[in-house]
PQR file with spaces between the fields and no chain letter, atoms N, CA, C, O and H, PARSE charges and radii, in Angstrom:
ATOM       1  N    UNK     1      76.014   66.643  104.292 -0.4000 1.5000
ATOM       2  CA   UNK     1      76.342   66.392  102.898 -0.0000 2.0000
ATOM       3  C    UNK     1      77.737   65.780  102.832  0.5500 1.7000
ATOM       4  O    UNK     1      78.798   66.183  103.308 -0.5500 1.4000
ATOM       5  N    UNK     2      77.436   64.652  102.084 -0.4000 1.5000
ATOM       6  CA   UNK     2      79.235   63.985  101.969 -0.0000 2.0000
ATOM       7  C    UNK     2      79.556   64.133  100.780  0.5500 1.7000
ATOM       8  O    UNK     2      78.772   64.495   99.903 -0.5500 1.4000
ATOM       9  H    UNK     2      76.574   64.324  101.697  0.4000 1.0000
ATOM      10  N    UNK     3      80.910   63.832  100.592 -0.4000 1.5000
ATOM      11  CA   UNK     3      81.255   63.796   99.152 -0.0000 2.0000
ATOM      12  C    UNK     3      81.920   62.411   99.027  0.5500 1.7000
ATOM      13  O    UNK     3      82.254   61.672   99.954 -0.5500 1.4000
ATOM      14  H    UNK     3      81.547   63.538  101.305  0.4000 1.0000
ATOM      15  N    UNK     4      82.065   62.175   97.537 -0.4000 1.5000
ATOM      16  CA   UNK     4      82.657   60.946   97.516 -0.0000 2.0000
ATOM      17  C    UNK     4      84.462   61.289   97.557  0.5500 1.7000
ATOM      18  O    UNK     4      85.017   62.377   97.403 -0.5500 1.4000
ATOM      19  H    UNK     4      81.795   62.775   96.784  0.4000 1.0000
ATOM      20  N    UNK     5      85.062   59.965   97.814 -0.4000 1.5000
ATOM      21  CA   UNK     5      86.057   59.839   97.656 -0.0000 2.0000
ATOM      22  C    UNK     5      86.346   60.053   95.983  0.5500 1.7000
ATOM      23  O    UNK     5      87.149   60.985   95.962 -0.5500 1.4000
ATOM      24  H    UNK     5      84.611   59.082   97.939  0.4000 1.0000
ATOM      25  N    UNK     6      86.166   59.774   95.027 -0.4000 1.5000
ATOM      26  CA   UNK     6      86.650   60.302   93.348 -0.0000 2.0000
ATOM      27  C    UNK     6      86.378   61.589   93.384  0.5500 1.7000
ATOM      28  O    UNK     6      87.167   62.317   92.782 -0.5500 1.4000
ATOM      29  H    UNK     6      85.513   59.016   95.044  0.4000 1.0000
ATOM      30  N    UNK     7      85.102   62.280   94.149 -0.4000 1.5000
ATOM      31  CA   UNK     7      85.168   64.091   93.887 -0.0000 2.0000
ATOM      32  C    UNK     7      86.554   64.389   94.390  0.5500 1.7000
ATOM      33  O    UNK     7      87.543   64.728   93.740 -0.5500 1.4000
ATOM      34  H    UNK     7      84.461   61.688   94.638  0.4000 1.0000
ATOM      35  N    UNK     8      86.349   64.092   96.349 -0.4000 1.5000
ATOM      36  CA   UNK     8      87.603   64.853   96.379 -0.0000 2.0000
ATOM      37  C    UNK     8      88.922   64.780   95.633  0.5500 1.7000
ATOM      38  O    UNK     8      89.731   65.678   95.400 -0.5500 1.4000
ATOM      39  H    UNK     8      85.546   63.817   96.877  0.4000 1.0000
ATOM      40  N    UNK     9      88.942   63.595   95.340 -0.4000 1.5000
ATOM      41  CA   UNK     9      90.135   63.014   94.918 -0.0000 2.0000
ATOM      42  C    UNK     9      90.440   64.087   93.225  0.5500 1.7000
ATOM      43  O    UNK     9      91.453   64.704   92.895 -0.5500 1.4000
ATOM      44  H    UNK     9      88.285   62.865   95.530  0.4000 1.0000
ATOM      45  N    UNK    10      89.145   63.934   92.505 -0.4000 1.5000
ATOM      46  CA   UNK    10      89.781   65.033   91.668 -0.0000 2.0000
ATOM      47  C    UNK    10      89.672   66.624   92.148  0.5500 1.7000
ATOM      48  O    UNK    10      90.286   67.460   91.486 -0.5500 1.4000
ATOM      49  H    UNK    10      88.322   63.433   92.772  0.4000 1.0000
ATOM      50  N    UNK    11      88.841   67.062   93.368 -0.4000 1.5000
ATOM      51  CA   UNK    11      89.149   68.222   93.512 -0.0000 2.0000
ATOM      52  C    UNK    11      90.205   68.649   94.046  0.5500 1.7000
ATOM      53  O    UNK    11      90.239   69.870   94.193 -0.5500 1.4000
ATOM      54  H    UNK    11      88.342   66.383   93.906  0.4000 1.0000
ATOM      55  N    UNK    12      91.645   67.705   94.609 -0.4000 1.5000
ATOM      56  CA   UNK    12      92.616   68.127   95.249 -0.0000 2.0000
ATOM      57  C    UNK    12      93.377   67.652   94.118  0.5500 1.7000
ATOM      58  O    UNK    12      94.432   68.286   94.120 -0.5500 1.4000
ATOM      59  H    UNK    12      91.617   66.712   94.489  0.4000 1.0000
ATOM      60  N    UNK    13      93.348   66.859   93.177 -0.4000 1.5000
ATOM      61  CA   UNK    13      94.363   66.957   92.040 -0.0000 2.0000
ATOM      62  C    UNK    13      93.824   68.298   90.932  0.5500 1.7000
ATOM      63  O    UNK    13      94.504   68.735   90.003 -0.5500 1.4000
ATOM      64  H    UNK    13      92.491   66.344   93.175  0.4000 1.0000
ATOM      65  N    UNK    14      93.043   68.570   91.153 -0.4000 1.5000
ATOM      66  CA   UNK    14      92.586   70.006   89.874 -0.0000 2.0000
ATOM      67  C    UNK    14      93.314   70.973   90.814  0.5500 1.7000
ATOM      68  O    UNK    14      94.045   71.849   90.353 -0.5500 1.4000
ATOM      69  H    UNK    14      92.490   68.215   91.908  0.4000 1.0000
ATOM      70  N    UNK    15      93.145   70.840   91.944 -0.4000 1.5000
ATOM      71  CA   UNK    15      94.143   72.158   92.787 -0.0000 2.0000
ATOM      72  C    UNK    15      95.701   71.840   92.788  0.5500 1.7000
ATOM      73  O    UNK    15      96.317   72.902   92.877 -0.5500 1.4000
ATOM      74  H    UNK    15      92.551   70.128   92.319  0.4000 1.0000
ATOM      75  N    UNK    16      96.164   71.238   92.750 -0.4000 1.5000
ATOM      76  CA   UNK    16      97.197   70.521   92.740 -0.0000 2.0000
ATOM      77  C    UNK    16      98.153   70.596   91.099  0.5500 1.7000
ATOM      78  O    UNK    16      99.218   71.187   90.915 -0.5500 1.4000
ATOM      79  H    UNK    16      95.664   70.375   92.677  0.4000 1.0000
ATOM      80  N    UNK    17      97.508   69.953   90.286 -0.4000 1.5000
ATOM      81  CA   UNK    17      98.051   71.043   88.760 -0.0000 2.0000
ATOM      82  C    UNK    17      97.824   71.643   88.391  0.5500 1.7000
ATOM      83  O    UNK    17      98.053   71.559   87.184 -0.5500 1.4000
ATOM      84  H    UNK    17      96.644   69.473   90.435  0.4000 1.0000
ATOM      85  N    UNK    18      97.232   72.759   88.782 -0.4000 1.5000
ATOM      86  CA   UNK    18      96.990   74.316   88.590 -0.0000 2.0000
ATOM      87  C    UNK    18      97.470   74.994   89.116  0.5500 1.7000
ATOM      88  O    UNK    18      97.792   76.095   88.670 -0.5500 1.4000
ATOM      89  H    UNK    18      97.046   72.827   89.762  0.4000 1.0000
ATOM      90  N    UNK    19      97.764   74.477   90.584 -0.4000 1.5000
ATOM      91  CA   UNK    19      99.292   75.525   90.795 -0.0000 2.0000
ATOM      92  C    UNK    19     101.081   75.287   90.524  0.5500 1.7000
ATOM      93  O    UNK    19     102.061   76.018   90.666 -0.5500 1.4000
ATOM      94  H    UNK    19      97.503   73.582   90.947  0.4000 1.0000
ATOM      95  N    UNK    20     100.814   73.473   89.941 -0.4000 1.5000
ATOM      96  CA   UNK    20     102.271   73.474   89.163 -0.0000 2.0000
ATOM      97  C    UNK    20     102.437   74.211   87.665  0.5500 1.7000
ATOM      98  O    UNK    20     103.491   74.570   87.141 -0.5500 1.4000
ATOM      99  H    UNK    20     100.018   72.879   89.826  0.4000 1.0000
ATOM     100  N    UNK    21     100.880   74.344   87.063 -0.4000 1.5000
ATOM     101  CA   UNK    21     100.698   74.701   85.707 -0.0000 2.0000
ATOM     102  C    UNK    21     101.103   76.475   85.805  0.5500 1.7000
ATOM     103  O    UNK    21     101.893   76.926   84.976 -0.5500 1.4000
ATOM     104  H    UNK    21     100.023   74.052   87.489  0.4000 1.0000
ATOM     105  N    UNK    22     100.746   77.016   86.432 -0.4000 1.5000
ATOM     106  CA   UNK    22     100.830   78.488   87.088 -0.0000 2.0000
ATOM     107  C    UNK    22     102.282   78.915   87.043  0.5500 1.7000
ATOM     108  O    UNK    22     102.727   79.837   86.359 -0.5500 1.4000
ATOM     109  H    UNK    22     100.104   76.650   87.106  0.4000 1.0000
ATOM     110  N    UNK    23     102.972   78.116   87.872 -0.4000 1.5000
ATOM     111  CA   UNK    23     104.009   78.286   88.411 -0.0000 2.0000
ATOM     112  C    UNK    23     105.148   78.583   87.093  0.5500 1.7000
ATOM     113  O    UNK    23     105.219   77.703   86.235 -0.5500 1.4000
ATOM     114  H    UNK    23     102.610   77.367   88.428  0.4000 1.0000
ATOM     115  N    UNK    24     106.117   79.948   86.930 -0.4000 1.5000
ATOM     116  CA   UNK    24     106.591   79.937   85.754 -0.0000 2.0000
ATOM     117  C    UNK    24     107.948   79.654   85.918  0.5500 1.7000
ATOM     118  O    UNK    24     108.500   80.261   86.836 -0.5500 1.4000
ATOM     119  H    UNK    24     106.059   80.663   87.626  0.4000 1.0000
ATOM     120  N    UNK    25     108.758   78.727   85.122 -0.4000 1.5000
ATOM     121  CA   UNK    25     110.146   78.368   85.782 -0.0000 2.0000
ATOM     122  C    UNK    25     110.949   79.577   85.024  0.5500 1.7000
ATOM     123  O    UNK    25     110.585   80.047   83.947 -0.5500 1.4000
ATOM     124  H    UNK    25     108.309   78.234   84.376  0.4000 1.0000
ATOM     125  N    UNK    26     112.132   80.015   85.779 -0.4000 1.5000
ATOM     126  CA   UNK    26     113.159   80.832   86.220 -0.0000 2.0000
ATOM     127  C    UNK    26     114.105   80.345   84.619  0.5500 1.7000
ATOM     128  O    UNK    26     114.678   79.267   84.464 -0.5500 1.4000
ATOM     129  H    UNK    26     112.428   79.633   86.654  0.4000 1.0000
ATOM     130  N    UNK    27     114.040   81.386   83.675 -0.4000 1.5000
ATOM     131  CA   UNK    27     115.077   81.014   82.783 -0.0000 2.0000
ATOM     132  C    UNK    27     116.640   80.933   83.044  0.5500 1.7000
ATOM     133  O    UNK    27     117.046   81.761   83.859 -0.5500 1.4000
ATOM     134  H    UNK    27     113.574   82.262   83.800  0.4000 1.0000
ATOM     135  N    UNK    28     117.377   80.274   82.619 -0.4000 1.5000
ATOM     136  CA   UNK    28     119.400   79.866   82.882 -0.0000 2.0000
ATOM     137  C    UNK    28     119.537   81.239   82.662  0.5500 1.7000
ATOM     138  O    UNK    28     118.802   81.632   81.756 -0.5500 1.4000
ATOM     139  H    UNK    28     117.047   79.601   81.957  0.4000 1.0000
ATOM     140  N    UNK    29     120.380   82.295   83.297 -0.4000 1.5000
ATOM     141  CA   UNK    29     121.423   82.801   82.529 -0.0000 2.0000
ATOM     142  C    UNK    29     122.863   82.463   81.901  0.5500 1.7000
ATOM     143  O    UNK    29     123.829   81.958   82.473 -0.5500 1.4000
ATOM     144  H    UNK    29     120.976   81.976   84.034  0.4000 1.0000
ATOM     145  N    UNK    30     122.756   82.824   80.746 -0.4000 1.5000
ATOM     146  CA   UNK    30     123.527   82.668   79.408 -0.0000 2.0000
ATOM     147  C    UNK    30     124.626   83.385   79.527  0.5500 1.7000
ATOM     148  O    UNK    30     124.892   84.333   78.787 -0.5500 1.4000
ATOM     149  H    UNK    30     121.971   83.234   80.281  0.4000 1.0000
ATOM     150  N    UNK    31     125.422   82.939   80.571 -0.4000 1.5000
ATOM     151  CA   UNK    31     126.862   83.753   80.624 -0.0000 2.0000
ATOM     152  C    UNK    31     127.566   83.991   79.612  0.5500 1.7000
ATOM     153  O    UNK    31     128.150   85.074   79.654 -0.5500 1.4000
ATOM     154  H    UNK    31     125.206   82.169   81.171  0.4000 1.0000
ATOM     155  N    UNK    32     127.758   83.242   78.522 -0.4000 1.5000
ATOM     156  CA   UNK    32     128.166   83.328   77.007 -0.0000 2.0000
ATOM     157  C    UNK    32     127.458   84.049   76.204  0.5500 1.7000
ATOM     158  O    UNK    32     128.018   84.211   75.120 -0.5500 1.4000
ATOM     159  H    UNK    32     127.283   82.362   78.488  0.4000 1.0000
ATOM     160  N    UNK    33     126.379   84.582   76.310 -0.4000 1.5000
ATOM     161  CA   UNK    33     125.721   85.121   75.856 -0.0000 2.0000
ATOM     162  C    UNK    33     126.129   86.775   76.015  0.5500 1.7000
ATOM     163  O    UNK    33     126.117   87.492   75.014 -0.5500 1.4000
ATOM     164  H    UNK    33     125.924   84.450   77.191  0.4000 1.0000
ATOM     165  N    UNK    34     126.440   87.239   77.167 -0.4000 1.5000
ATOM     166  CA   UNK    34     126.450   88.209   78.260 -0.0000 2.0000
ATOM     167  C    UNK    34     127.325   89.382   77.557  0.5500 1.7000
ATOM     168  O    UNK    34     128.142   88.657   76.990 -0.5500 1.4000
ATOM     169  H    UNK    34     126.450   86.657   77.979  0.4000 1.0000
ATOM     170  N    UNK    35     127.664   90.551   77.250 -0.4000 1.5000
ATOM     171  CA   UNK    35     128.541   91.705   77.018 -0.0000 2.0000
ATOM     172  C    UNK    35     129.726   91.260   78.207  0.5500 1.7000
ATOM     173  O    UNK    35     129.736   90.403   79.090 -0.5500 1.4000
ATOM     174  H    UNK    35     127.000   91.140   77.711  0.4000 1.0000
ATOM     175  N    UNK    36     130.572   92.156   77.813 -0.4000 1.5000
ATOM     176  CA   UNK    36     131.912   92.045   78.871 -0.0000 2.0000
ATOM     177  C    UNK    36     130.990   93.078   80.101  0.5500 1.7000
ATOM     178  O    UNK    36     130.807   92.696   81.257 -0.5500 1.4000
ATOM     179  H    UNK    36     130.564   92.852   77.095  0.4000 1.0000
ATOM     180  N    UNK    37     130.582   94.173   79.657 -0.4000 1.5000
ATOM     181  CA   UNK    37     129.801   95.375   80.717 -0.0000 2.0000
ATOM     182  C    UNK    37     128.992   94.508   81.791  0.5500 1.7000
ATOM     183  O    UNK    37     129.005   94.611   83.018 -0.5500 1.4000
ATOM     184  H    UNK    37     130.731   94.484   78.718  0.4000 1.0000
ATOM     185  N    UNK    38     128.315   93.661   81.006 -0.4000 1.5000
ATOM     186  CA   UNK    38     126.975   92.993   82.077 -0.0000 2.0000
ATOM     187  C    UNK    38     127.843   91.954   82.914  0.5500 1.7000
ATOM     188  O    UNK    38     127.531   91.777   84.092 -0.5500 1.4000
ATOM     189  H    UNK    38     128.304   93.577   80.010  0.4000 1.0000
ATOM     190  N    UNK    39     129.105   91.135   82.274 -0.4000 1.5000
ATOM     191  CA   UNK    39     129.753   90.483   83.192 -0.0000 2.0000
ATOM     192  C    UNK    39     130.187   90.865   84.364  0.5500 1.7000
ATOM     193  O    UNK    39     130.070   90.236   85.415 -0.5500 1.4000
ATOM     194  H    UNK    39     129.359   91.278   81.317  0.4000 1.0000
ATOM     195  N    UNK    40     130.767   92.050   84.182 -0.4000 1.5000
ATOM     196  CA   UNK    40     131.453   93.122   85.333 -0.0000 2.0000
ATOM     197  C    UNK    40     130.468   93.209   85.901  0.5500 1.7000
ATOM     198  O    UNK    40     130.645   92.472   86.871 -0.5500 1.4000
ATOM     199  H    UNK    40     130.862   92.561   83.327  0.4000 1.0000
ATOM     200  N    UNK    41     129.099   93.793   86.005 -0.4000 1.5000
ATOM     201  CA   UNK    41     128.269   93.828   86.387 -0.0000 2.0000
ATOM     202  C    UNK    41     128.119   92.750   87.497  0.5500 1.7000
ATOM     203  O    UNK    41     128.114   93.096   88.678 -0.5500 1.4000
ATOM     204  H    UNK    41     128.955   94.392   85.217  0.4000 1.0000
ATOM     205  N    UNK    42     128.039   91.899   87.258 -0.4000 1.5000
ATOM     206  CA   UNK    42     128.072   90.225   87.951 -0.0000 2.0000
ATOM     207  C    UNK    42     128.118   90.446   88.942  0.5500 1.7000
ATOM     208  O    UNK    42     127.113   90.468   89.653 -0.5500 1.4000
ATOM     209  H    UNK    42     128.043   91.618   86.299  0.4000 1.0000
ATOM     210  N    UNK    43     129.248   90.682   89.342 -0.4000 1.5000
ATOM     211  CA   UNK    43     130.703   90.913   90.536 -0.0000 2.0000
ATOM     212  C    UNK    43     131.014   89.455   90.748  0.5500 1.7000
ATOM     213  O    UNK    43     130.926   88.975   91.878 -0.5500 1.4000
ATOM     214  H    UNK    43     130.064   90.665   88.764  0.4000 1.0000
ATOM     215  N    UNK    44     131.490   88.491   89.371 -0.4000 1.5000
ATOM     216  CA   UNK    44     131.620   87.172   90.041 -0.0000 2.0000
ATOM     217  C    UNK    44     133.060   87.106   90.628  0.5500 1.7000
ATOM     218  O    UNK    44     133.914   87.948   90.349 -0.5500 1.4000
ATOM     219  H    UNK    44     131.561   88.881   88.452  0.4000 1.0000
ATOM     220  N    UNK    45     133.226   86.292   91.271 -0.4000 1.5000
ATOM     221  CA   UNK    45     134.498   86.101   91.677 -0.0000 2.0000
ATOM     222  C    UNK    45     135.666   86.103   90.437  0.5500 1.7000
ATOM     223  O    UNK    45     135.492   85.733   89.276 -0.5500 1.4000
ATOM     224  H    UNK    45     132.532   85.608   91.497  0.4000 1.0000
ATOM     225  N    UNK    46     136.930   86.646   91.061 -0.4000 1.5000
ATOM     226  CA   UNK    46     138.148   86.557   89.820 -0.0000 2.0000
ATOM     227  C    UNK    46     138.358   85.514   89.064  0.5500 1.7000
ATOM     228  O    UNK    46     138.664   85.645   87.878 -0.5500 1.4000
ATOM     229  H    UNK    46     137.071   86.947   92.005  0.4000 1.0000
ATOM     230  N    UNK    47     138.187   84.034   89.802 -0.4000 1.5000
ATOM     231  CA   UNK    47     138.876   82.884   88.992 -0.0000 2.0000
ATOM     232  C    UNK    47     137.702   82.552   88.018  0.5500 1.7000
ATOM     233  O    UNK    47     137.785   82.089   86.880 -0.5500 1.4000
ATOM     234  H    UNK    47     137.939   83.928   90.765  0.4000 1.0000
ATOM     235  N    UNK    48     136.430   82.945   88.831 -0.4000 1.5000
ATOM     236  CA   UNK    48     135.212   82.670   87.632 -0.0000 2.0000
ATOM     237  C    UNK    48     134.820   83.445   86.837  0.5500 1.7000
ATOM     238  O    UNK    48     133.974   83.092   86.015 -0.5500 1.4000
ATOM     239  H    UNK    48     136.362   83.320   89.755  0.4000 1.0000
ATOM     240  N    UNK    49     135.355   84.800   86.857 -0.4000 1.5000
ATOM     241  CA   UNK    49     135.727   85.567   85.154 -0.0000 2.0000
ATOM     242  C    UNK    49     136.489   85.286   84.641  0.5500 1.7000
ATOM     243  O    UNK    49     136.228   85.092   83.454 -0.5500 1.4000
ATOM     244  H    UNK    49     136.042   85.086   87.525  0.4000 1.0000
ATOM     245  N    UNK    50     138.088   85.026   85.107 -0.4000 1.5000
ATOM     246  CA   UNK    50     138.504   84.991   83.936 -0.0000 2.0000
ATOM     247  C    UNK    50     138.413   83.508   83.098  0.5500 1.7000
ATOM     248  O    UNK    50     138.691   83.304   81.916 -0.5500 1.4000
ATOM     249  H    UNK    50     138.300   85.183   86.071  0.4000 1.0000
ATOM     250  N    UNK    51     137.944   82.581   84.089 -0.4000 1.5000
ATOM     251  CA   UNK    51     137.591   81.310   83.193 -0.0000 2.0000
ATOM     252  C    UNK    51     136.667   81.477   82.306  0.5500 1.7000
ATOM     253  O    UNK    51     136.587   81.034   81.160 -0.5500 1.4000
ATOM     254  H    UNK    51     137.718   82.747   85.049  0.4000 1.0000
ATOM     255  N    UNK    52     135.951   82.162   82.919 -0.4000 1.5000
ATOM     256  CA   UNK    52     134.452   82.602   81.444 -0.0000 2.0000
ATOM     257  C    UNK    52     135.353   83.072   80.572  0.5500 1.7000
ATOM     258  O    UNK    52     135.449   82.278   79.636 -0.5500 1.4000
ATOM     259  H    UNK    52     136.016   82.521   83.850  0.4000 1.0000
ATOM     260  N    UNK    53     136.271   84.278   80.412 -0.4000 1.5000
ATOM     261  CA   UNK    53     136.493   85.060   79.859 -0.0000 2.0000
ATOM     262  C    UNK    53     137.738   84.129   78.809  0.5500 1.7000
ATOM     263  O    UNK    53     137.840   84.343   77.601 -0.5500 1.4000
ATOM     264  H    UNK    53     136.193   84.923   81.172  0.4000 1.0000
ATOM     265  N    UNK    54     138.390   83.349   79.383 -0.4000 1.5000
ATOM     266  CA   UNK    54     139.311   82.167   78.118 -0.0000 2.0000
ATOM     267  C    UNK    54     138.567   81.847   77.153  0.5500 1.7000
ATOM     268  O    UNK    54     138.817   82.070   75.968 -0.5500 1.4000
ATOM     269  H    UNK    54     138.307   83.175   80.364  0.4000 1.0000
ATOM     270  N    UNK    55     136.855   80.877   77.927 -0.4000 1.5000
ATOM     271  CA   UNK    55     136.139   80.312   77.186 -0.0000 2.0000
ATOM     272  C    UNK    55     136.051   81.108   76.487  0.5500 1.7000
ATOM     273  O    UNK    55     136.591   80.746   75.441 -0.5500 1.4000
ATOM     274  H    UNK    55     136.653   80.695   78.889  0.4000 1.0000
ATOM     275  N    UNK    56     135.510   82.456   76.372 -0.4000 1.5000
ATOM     276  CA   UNK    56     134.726   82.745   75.351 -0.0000 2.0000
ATOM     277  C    UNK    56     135.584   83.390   74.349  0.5500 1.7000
ATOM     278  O    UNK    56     135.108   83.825   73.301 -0.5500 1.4000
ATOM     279  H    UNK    56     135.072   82.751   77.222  0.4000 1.0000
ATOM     280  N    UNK    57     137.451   83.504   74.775 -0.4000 1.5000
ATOM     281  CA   UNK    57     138.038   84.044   73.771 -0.0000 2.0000
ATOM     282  C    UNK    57     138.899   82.654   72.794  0.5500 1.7000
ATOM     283  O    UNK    57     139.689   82.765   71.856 -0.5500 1.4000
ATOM     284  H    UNK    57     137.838   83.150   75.626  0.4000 1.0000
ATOM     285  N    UNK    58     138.451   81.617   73.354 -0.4000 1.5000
ATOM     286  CA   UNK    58     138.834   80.423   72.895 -0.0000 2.0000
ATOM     287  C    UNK    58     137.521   79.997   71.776  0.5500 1.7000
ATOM     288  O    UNK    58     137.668   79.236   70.820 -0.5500 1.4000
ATOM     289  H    UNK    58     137.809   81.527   74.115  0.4000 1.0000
ATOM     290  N    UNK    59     136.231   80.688   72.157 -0.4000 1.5000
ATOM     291  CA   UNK    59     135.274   80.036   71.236 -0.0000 2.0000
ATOM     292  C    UNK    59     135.648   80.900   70.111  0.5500 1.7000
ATOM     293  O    UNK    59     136.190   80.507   69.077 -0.5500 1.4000
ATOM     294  H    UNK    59     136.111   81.306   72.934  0.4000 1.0000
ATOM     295  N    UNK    60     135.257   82.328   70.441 -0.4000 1.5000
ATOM     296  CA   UNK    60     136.028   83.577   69.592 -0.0000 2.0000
ATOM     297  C    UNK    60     136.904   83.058   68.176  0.5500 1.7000
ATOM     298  O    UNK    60     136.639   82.926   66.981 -0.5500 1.4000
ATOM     299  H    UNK    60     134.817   82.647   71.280  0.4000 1.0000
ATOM     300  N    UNK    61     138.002   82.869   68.989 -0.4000 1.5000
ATOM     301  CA   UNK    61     138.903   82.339   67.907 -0.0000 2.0000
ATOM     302  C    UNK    61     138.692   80.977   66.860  0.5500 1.7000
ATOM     303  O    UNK    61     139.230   80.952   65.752 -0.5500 1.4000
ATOM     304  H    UNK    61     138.218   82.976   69.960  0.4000 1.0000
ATOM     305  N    UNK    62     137.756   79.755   67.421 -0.4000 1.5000
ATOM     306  CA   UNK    62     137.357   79.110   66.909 -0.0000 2.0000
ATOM     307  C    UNK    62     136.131   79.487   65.539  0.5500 1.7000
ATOM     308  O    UNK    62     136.059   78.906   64.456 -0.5500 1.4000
ATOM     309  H    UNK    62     137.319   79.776   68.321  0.4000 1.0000
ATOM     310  N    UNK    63     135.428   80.424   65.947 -0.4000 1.5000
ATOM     311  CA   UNK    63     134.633   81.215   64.842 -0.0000 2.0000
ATOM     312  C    UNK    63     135.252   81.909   63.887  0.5500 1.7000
ATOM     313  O    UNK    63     134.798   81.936   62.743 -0.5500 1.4000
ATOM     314  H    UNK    63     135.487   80.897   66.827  0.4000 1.0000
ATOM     315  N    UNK    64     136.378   82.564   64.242 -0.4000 1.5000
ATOM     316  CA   UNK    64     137.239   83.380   63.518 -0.0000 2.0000
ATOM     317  C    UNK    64     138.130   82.680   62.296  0.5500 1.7000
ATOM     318  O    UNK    64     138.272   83.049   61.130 -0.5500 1.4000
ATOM     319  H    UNK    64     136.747   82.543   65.172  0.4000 1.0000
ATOM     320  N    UNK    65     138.772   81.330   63.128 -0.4000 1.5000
ATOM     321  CA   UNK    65     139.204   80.744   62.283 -0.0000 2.0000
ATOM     322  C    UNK    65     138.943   79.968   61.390  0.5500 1.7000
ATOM     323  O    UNK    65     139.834   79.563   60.644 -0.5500 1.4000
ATOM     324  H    UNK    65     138.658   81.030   64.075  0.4000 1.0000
């Protein structure tokens, strides 16, 4: 029994986007988003808290004012 070349051809593309369709992508974390608790949490390095930590007292103040 043979198959044609268009079967296989769509039976390896039906396998083929069904497991990109499947596949669920990895949401960003929202460092701005984050509590000061969950930051600590992190354990990011010093220079990359407290740069988060300007930003977000620089946005802070921009809301405030």
């Amino acid at each position: 029994m043979t198959l044609s070349l268009e079967h296989i051809w769509r039976v390896l593309v039906g396998i083929l986007t069904a497991r990109s369709v499947a596949r669920k992508r990895i949401p960003r974390l929202d460092l701005m988003a984050l509590s000061d608790r969950d930051l600590a949490d992190l354990n990011l390095p010093a220079d990359v808290r407290s740069r988060l930590m300007g930003q977000r007292s620089s946005l802070d103040s921009r809301h405030r004012g």
